[in-house]
N, C-alpha and C positions, 0 to 999 in steps of 0.2 A: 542558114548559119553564116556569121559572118566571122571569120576564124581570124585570127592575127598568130603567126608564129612567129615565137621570139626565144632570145637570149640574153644575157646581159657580156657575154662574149663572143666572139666568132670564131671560127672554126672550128664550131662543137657539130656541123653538116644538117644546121638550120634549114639552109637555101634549098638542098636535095630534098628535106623531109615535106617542106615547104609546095617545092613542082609535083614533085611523087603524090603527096594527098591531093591537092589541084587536082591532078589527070586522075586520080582513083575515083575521086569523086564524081568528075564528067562523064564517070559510065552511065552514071543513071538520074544526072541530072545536068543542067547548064552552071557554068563555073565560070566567074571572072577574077581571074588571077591577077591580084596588083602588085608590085616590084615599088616600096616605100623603101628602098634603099638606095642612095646616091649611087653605090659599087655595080647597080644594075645588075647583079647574078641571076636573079630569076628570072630575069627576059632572056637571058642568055640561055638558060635552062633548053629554053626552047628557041634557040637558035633568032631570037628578034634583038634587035640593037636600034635605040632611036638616035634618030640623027643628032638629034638636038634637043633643047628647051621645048622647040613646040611644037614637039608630035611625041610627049613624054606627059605623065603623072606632071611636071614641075606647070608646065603653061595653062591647066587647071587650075593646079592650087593659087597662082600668079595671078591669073585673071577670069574670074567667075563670068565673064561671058564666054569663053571658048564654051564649042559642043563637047563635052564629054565622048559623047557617041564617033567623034571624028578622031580621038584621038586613040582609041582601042584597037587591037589587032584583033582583027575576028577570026575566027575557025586555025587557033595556030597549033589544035590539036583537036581529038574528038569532041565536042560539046564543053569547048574549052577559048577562051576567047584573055586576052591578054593587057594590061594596062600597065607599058614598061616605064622604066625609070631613066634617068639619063646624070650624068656627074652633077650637072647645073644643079639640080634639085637641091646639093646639099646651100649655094646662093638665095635660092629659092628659099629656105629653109631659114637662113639667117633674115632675110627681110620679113619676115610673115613673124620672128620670134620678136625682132624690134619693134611691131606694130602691135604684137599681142594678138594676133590673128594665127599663130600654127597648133596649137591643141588642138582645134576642130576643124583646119584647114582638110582634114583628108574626108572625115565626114560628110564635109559642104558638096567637096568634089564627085563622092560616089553618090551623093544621093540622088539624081539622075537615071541613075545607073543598076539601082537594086531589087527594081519593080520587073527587070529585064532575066535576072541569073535565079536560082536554087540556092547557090553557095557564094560569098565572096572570102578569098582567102589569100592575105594580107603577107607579104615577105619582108620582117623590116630587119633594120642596121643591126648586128652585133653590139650594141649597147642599152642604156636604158636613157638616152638622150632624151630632149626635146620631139626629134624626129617619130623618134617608137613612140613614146606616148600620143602623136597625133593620131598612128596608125591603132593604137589600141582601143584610142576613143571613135573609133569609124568601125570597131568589133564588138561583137557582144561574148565572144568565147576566144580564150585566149592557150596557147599549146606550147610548151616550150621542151627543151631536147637535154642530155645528157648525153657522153660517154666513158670511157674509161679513165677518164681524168677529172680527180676529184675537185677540179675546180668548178667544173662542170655542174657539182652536185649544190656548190655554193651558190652557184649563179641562179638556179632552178630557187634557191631561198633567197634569194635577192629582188626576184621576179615577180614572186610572191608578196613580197614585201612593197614591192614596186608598184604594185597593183590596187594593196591593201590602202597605202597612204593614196593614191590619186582618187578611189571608191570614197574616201574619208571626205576628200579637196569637190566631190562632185567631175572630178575630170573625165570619170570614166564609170559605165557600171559591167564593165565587161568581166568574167568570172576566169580563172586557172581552172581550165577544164581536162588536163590531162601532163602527164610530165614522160616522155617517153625518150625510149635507148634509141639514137640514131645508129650507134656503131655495136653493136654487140658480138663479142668473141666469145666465143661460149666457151672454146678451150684457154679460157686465160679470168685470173683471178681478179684485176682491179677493176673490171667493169660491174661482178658479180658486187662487189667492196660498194662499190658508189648506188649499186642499186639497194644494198642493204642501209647503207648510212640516209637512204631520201626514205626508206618506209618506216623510219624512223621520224622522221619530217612532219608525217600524217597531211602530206601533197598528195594529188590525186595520179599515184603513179600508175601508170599505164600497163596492161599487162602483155600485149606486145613488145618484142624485139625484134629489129631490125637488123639483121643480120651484118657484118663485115665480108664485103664481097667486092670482088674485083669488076665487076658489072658495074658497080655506080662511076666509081671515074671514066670508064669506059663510057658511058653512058654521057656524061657531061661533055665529052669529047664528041660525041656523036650528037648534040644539042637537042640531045631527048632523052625525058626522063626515064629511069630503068622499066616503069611498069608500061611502058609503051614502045621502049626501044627490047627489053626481053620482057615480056609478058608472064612467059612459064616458069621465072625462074624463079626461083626460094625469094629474093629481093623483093622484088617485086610483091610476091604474094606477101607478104611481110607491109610492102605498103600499103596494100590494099584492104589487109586486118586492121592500119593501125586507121586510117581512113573510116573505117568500118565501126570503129569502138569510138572513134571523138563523137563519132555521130549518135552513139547510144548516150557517151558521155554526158552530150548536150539536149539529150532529150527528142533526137530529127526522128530520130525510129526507137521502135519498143528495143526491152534489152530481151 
């Protein structure tokens, strides 16, 4: 599976859902976690920061002779290996769109690279840029998050839509395999509100929640994902369901 998780806004807690399936996934198979966002939060996730342009995602996409393999963090969690991002990228980014070379710029870069992992699972920019569509075109299943904010639920129809048109353009044949609650308060009404207005949608809403928990910023702080830095905890197990059901979603294991 090659998953891209996206939004068409940020800080609907993309990036968490993002590292947390990552490492959920690495339990039982090998997982290259890529950071297609200039902001680099998913490296950070797990505590990597690149120096620069060329020991990042950007000096790949930049120049198809660098090794791939040289530029990965390996083992920066269990069965979990890393390919972060750095500011530069978004430069990177503008030159490769002037050339007409960034739609399948991320493609080119992982392909290398996919004969090596079980999973690759993609973290891009809070938008529906140029940039996300490179990364969607380098997926073949695509996950995107809600919460208590109905904008959130528009975005998830934008995403859809986002998708629908580039499948049309040939840009991409990667599928909306899941729409799920990053933040759910069970004791509070507008999250239940946005989950009702998206089943209405007939998106493929998720039937996991992710629980609201003081463990994931905690977690971020500690530059490891909840389900590795607290294992037993409701959060966690929550990531590890929802990990669990993209992977039915998609077809990897029986339902």
């Amino acid at each position: 599976m090659r998953l891209a998780v996206c939004s068409s806004k940020g800080g609907v807690g993309k990036t968490t859902v993002a590292a947390n399936v990552a490492a959920a996934l690495a339990r039982s198979g090998r997982v290259l976690a890529v950071d297609v966002d200039p902001q680099d939060s998913l490296g950070r996730a797990f505590g990597v920061v690149a120096k620069g342009r060329d020991d990042s995602l950007g000096a790949l996409l930049e120049d198809g002779s660098v090794e791939a393999r040289a530029v990965v963090r390996h083992a920066v969690a269990p069965g979990l290996d890393l390919l972060p991002a750095h500011p530069s990228l978004e430069a990177v980014a503008t030159q490769l769109a002037a050339t007409g070379g960034l739609t399948t710029s991320v493609r080119r870069a992982l392909r290398p690279l996919l004969g090596e992992y079980d999973h690759v699972v993609l973290d891009t920019r809070g938008d529906l840029g140029a940039l996300t569509l490179a990364a969607v075109c380098a997926a073949d299943s695509v996950l995107t998050v809600f919460t208590s904010d109905p904008g959130s639920a528009l975005g998830a129809v934008r995403l859809a839509a986002f998708l629908e048109q580039h499948r049309t353009y040939e840009n991409t044949s990667a599928v909306l395999v899941g729409v799920a609650c990053a933040v759910w308060d069970r004791q509070g009404r507008a999250a239940r509100d946005v989950a009702g207005a998206l089943a209405g949608t007939g998106l493929p809403l998720l039937s996991t929640r992710v629980p609201l928990s003081r463990r994931v910023p905690s977690s971020v702080l500690a530059k490891r994902p909840v389900v590795l830095s607290s294992p037993t905890s409701a959060v966690a197990a929550a990531y590890v369901a929802l990990a669990d059901e993209v992977l039915v979603a998609t077809g990897k294991v029986p339902a």
